[in-house]
C-alpha positions as CSV (number, residue, x, y, z in Angstrom):
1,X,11.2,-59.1,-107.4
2,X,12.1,-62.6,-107.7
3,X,10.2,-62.9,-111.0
4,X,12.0,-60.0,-112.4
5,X,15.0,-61.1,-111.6
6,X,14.6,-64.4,-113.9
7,X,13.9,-62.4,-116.9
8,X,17.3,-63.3,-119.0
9,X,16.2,-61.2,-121.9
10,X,13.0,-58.3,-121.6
11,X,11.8,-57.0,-125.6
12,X,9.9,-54.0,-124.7
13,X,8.6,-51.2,-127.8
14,X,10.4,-53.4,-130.2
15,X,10.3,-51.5,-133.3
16,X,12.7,-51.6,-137.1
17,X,12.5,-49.0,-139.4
18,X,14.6,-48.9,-143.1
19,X,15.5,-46.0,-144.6
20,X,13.6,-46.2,-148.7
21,X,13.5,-44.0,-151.6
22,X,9.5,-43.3,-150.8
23,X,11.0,-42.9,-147.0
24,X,10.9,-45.0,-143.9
25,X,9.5,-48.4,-144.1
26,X,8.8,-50.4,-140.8
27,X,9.9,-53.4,-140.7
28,X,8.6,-55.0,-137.7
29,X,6.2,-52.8,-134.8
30,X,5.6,-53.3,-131.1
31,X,7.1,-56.0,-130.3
32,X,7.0,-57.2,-126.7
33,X,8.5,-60.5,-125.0
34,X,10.5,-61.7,-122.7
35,X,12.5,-65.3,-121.9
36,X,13.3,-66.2,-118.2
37,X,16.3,-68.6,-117.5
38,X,16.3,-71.9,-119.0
39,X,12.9,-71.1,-121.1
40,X,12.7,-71.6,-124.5
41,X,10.5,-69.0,-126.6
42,X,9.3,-70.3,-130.0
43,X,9.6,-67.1,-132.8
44,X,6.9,-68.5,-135.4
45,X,6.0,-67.0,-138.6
46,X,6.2,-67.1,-142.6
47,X,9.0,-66.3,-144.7
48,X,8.9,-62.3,-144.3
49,X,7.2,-62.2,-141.3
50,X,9.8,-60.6,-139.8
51,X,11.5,-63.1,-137.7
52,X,15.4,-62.7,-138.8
53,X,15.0,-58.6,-138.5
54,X,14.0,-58.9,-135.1
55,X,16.7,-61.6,-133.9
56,X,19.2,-58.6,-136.0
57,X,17.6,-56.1,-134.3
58,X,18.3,-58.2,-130.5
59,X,22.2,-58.5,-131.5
60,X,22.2,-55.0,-132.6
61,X,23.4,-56.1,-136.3
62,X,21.5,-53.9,-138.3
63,X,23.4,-51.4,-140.0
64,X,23.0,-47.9,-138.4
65,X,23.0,-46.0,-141.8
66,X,20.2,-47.5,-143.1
67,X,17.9,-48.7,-140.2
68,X,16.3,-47.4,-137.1
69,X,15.7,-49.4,-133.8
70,X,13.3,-48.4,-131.5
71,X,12.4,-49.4,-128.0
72,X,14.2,-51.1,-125.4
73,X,15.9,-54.6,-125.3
74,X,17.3,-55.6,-122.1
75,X,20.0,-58.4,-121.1
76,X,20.0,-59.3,-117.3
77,X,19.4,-55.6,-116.7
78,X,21.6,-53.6,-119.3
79,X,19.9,-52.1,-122.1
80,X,21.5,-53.3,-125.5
81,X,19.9,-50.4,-128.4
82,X,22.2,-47.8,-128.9
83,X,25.6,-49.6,-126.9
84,X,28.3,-48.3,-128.5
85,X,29.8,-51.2,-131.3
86,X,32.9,-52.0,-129.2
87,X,30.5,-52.2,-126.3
88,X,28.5,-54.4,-128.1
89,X,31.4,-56.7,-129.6
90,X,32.0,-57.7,-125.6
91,X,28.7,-58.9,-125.1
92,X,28.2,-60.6,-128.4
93,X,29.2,-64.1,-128.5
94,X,30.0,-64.4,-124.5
95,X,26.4,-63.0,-123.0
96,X,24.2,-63.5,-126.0
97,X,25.1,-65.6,-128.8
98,X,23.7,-66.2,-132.4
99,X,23.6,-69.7,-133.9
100,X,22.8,-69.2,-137.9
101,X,20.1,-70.8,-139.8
102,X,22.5,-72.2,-142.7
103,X,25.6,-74.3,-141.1
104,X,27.4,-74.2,-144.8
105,X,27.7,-70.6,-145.2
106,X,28.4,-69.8,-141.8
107,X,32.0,-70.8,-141.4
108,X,34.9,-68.7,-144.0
109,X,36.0,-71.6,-146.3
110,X,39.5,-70.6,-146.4
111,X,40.0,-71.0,-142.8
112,X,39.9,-74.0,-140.5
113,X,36.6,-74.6,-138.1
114,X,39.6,-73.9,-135.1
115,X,40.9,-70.4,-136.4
116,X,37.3,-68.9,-135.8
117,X,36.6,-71.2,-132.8
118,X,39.5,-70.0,-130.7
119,X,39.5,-66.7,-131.9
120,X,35.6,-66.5,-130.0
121,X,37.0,-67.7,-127.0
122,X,40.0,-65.9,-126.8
123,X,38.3,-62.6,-128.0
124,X,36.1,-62.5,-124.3
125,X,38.7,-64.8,-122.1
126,X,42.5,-64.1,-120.7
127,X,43.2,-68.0,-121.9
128,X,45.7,-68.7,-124.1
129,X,45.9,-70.3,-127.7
130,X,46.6,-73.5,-126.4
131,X,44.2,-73.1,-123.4
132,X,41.5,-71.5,-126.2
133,X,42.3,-75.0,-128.3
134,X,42.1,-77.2,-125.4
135,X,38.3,-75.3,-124.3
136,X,37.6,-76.0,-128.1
137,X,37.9,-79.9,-127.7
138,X,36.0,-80.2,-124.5
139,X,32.8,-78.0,-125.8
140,X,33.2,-80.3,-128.9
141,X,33.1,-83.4,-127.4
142,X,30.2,-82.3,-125.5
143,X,28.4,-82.1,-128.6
144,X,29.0,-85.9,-129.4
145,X,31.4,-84.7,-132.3
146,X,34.4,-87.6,-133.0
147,X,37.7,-86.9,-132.7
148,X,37.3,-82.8,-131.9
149,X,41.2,-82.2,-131.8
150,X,41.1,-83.0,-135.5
151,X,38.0,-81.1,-136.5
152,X,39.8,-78.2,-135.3
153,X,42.4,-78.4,-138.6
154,X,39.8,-79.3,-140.8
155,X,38.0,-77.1,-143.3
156,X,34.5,-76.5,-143.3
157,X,33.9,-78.4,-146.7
158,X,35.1,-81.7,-145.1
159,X,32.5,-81.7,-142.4
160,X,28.4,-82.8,-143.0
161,X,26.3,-80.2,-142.0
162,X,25.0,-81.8,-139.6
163,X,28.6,-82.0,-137.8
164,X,29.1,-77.8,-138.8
165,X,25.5,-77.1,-136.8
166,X,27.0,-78.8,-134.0
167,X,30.2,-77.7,-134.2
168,X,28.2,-74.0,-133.8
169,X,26.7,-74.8,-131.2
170,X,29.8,-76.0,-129.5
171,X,31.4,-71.9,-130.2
172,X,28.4,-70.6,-129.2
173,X,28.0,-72.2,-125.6
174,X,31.5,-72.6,-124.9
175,X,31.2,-69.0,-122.8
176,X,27.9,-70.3,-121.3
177,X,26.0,-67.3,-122.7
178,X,22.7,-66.6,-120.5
179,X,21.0,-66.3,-124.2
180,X,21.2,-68.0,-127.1
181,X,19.3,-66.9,-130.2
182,X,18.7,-70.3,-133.0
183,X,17.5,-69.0,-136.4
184,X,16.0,-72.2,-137.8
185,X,18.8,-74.3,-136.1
186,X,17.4,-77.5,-137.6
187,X,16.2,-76.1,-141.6
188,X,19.3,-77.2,-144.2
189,X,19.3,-80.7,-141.9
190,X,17.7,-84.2,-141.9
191,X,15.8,-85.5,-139.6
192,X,18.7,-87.5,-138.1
193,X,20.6,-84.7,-137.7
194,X,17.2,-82.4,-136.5
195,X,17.2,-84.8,-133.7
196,X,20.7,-84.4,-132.6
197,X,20.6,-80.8,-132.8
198,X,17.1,-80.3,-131.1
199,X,18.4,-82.7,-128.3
200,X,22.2,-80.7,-128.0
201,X,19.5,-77.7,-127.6
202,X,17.5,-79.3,-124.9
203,X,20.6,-80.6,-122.8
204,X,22.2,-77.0,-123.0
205,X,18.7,-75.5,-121.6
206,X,18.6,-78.1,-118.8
207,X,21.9,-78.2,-117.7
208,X,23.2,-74.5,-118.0
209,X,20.0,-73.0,-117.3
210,X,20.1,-71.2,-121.1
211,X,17.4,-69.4,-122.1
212,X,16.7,-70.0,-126.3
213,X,15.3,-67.9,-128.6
214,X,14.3,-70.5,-131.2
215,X,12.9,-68.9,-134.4
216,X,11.3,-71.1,-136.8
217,X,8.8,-72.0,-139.3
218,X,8.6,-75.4,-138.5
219,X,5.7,-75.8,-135.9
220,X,6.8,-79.2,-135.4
221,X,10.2,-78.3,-134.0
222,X,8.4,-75.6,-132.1
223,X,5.8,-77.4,-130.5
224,X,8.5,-80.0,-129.1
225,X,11.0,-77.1,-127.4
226,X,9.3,-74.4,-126.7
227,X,7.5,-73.5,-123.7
228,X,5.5,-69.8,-124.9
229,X,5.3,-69.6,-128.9
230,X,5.2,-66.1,-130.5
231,X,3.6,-66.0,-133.6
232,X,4.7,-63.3,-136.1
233,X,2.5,-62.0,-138.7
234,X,3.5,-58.6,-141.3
235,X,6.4,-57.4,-138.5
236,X,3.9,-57.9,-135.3
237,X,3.5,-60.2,-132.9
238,X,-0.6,-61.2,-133.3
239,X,-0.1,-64.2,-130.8
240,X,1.9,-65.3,-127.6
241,X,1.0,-68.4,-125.7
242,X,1.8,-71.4,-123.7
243,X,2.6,-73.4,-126.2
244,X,0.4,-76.1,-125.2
245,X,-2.7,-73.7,-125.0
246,X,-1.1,-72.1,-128.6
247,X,-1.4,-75.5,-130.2
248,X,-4.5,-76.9,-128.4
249,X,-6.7,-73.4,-128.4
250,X,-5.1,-71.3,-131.1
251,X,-6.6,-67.8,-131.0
252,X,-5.7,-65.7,-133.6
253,X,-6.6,-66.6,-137.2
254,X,-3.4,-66.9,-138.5
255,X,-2.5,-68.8,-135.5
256,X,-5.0,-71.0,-136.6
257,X,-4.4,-71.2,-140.9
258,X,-0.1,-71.8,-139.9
259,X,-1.5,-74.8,-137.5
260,X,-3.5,-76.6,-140.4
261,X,-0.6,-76.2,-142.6
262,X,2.3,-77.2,-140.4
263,X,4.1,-80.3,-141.3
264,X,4.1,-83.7,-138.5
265,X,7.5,-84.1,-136.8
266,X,8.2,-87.8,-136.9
267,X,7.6,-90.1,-134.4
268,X,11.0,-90.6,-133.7
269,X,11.4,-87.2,-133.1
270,X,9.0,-86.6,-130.8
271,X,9.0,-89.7,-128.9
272,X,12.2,-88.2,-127.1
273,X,10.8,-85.1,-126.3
274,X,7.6,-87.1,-124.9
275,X,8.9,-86.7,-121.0
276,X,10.3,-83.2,-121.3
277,X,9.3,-81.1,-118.0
């Protein structure tokens, strides 16, 4: 019971269908998985692979009209497919939260970074503006960002990316969410910045106890914060492993072609995840 009980997120029958002129066309099939608190699960795969549609699928973004979702996917307990959109809305954002793959696109560039900031926090708290503003700076300057009650009136195309990521990850564990789902967090970023983001990551998992969903196609990134590594191939899962036994006894063939591919992370990457327990 004990073990159950630290299952944050449980994927069970995982299966997207999309509605085609020659019919329905899966889009990813059985997927299984689960994260327990403060793990990290490494979502691996090509372009295509189906990585995105399945991380849609977990948030329940997927338009109804078009797709199908199958199977069950479980928060803490409470089944998520087929909640009600309002339903949904309430857990998006405080319980699970989504942190996008591009920081440039992800923020409306008429509006300041605060307007969507505090309209998060005040969307699934009683605080108010001021208090929501005040919650804004503290999450911000936990990220290492300079001068956050400025960054709040400032527009999105005056910050790097680098800053935008972090300011992201700021709005997205500002609620503490027992999930946080990272579509290739680290992608439109240098390395300088990869680092910073991958170690904002790493604090949040240690010190909150967050469990990550980290889907990428960079092994590198993968092989330094994750603990298991799923490895996605034509919408299915064909691999899941400790990722030390993933990377040091690949099983699967395609396990085994992405590993001679995969790019080196840099040694001054790595060299701070060296100790990680």
């Amino acid at each position: 019971m004990l073990e159950k009980s630290r299952k944050v997120l449980q994927v069970s029958g995982l299966h997207v269908k999309v509605k085609t002129e020659q019919g329905m066309l899966s889009l990813i099939e059985d997927i299984h998985f689960d994260i327990e608190r403060g793990r990290v699960l490494g979502l691996v795969g090509e372009s295509g692979s189906g990585k995105t549609i399945t991380c849609n699928s977990l948030l329940q973004l997927l338009d109804p009209k078009h797709t199908t979702v199958e199977g069950s996917i479980q928060l803490n307990g409470r089944e998520l497919n087929g909640l009600k959109a309002e339903d949904m809305r309430q857990i998006r954002g405080k319980e699970i939260s989504f942190i996008m793959q591009n920081p440039m696109n992800a923020f409306t560039p008429v509006y300041t970074i605060g307007v969507p900031f505090i309209e998060t926090i005040r969307t699934h708290t009683a605080l108010t503006k001021k208090q929501a503003a005040e919650l804004a700076v503290t999450a911000m300057e936990a990220m290492n960002l300079p001068d956050p009650a400025k960054l709040l009136k400032l527009y999105p195309f005056q910050l790097s990316g680098g800053m935008l990521q972090r300011v992201m990850i700021a709005i997205c564990m500002c609620l503490r969410p027992a999930v946080v789902i990272a579509d290739e967090p680290t992608t439109a970023l240098d390395v300088v910045n990869q680092l910073q983001v991958l170690r904002e990551l790493d604090r949040l998992r240690v010190e909150h106890g967050t469990s990550i969903l980290l889907i990428s196609h960079d092994l590198g990134v993968i092989s330094e914060l994750a603990d298991e590594v799923a490895v996605m191939q034509h919408g299915r899962i064909v691999e899941k492993a400790d990722v030390f036994q993933l990377f040091d006894h690949p099983q699967h063939p395609y396990t085994k072609k992405l590993l001679n591919v995969r790019p080196k992370l840099p040694d001054h990457l790595s060299g701070y995840f060296e100790n990680r327990g």
